[in-house]
C-alpha positions in Angstrom: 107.6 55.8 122.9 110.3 57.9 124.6 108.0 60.5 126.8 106.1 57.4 127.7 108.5 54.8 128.5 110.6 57.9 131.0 107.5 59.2 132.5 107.2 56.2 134.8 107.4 58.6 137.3 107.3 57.0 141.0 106.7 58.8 144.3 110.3 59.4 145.6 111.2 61.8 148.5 114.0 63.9 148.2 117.2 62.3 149.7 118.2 66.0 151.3 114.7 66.9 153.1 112.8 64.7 155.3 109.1 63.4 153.6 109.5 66.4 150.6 108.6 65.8 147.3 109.9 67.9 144.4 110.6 67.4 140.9 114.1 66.0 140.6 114.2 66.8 137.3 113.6 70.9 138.2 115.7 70.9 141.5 119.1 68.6 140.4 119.9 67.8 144.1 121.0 64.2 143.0 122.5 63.3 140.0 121.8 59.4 140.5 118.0 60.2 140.0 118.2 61.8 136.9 118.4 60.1 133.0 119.8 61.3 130.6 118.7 63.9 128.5 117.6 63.3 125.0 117.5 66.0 122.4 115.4 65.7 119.2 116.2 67.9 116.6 114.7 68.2 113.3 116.6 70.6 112.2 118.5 73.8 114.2 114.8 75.9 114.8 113.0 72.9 115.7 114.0 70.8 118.3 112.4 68.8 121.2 114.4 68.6 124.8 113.5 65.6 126.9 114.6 65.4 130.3 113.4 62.7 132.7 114.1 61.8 136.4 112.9 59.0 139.1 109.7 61.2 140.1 109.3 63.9 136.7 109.8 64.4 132.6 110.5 67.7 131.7 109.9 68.1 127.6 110.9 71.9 126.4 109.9 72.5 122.3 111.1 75.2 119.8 108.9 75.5 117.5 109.7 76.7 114.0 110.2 80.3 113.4 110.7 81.4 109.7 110.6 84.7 109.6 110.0 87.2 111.8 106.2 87.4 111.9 106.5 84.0 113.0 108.9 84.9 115.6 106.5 87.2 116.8 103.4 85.2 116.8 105.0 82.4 118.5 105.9 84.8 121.5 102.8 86.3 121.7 101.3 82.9 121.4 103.3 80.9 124.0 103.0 84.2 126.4 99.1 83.6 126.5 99.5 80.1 126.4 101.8 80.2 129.5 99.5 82.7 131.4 97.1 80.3 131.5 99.2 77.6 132.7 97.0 76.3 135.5 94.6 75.1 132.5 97.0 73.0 131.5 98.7 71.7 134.4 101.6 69.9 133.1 102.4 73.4 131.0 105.4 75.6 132.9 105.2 79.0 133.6 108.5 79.8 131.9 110.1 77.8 129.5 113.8 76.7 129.4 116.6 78.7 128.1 116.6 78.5 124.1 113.5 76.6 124.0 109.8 78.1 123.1 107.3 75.9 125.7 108.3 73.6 128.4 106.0 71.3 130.0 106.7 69.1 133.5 104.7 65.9 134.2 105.3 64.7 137.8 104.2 61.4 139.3 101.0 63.1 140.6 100.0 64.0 137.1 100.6 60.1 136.1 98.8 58.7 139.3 95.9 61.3 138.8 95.9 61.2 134.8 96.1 58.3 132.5 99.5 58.5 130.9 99.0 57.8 127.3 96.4 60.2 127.8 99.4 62.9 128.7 101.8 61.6 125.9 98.5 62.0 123.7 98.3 65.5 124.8 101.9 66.4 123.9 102.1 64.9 120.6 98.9 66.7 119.3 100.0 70.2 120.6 103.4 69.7 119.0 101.6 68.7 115.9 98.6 71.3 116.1 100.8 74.3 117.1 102.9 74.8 113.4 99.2 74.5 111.7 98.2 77.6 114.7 100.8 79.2 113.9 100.8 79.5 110.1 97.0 80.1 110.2 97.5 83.4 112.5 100.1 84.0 109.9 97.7 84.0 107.0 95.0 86.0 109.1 97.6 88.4 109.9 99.0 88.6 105.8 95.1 89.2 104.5 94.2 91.9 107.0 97.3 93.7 105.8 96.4 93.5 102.3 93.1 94.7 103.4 94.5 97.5 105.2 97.3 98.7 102.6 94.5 98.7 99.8 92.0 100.6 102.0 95.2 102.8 102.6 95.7 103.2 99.1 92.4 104.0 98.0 92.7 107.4 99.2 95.6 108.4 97.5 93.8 107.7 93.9 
């Protein structure tokens, strides 16, 4: 209800530069443009950053990270992820300082996309992406075992 009632997102020039559109929410030029930023925090490793302004909605996740195959995985996960970022559109490049994923929705994504359609999106990758990660975990766990007893074998 919160992503979709702040990414309203209007087209809104900047009030510095002449007929230049940017997202306020990236550039801060104008504090009167921007809300306020809601964090949501399930607990200290997992946590959801929402940031809105007049024309953008910024929403940076960290995702949970129990150990340190996790840690891992989730790097090597969001580094692909984020390489492909033109894919996805809304996904950043880099993500924001302490946070795993960030993703910016502009008013050209709202005008050219339906927007429960976006907030759709957003909620089923924060969902999907523990259940990813725990998976490559398990993958990763049993080819070990397979590995170490193959190892092993030899020394019998």
């Amino acid at each position: 209800a919160v992503v979709s009632t702040q990414s309203t997102g209007e087209n809104f020039y900047s009030q510095r530069v002449e007929r230049h559109n940017k997202p306020e929410v990236e550039i801060r030029s104008s504090k009167e443009v921007l809300f306020t930023p809601l964090e949501i925090c399930r607990n200290d490793k997992e946590k959801v950053l929402i940031e809105g302004s007049i024309n953008s909605l910024r929403m940076s996740i960290s995702i949970k990270q129990a150990d340190e195959i996790e840690r891992i995985l989730c790097h090597k996960f969001m580094r692909f992820m984020m390489m492909r970022a033109e894919n996805f559109f809304i996904l950043r490049r880099k993500p924001i300082e302490g946070y795993d994923i960030s993703f910016l929705i502009t008013n050209y994504h709202t005008e050219q996309m339906y927007k429960h359609k976006l907030v759709d999106f957003v909620m089923e990758f924060m969902t999907e992406i523990d259940k990813e990660i725990s998976e490559m975990k398990l993958c990763l766990n049993g080819r070990g075992r397979i590995s170490a007893v193959e190892f092993l074998k030899n020394f019998n």
